[in-house]
C-alpha positions in Angstrom: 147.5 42.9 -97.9 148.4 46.2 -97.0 147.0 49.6 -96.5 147.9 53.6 -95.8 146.6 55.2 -92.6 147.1 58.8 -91.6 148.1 60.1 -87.9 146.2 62.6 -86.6 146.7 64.1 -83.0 149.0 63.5 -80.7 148.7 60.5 -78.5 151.6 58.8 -80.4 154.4 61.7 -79.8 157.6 61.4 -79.7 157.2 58.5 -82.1 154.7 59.3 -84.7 153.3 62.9 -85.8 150.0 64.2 -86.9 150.0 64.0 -90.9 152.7 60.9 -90.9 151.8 58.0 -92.9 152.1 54.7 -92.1 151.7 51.4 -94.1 150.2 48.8 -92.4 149.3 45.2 -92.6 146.3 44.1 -92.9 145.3 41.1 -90.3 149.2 40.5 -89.6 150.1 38.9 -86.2 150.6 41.0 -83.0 153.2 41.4 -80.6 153.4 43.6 -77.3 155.1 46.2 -78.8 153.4 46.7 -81.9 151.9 49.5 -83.1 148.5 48.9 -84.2 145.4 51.0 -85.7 141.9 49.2 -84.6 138.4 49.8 -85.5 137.0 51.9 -82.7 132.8 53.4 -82.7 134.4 57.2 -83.4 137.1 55.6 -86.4 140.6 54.1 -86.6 143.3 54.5 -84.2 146.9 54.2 -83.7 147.9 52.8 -80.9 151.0 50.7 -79.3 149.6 47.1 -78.3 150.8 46.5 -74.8 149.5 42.9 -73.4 147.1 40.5 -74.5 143.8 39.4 -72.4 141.1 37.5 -72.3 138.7 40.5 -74.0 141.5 41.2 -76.8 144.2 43.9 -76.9 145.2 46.6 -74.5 145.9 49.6 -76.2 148.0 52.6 -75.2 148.9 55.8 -76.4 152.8 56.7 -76.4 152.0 59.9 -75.1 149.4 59.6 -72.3 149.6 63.9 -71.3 148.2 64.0 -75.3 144.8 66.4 -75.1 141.7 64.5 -76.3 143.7 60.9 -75.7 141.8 57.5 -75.8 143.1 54.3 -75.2 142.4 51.1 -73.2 142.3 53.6 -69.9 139.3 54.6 -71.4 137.4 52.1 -73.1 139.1 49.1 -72.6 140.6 46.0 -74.1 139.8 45.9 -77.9 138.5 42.8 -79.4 140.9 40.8 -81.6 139.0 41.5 -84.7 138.9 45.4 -84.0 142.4 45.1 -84.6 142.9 45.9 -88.4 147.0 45.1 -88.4 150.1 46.3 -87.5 151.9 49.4 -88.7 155.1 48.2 -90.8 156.3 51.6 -91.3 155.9 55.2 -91.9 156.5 55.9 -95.3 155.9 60.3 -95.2 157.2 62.2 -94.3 160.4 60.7 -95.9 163.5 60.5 -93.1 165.0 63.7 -93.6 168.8 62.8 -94.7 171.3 64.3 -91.9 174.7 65.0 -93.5 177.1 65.9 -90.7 178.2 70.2 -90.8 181.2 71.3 -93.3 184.3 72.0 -90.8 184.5 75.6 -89.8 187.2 77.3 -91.8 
């Protein structure tokens, strides 16, 4: 099953931008690597899954100078079934299409 999610803030920068949204799958299998959104007490995050332990998933932010971060540096590992899936793509904004310049004449 899959579900939309919306980025907001900047923890995830360069990689993904507040207003981008993602598709993600629901209950999919997790790699280090990943980017995840979880179940956390203040809402859902996104977040890049970085190593698996014993009291679930380390989560970090791409961007760690991001005002107002939270990740695993500040509440820990997250409990497998806090993890809601793995993003599978961001579907807006749409990939801007780069044509290369017309020659100078």
């Amino acid at each position: 099953m899959l579900t939309a999610v919306c980025v907001s803030g900047d923890s995830m920068l360069p990689v993904l931008r507040p207003g981008d949204w993602l598709l993600v799958r629901l209950g999919a299998p997790v790699r280090p690597g990943d980017v995840v959104v979880a179940r956390r007490p203040h809402g859902l995050i996104v977040k890049r899954a970085f190593r698996h332990t014993g009291d679930g998933w380390w989560l970090e932010s791409d961007n760690q100078s991001a005002p107002g971060r939270r990740d695993s540096w500040d509440f820990g590992a997250v409990p497998e079934e806090d993890v809601v899936g793995r993003v599978v793509l961001r579907y807006w904004p749409r990939p801007a299409l780069r044509f290369p310049a017309p020659p100078a004449s």
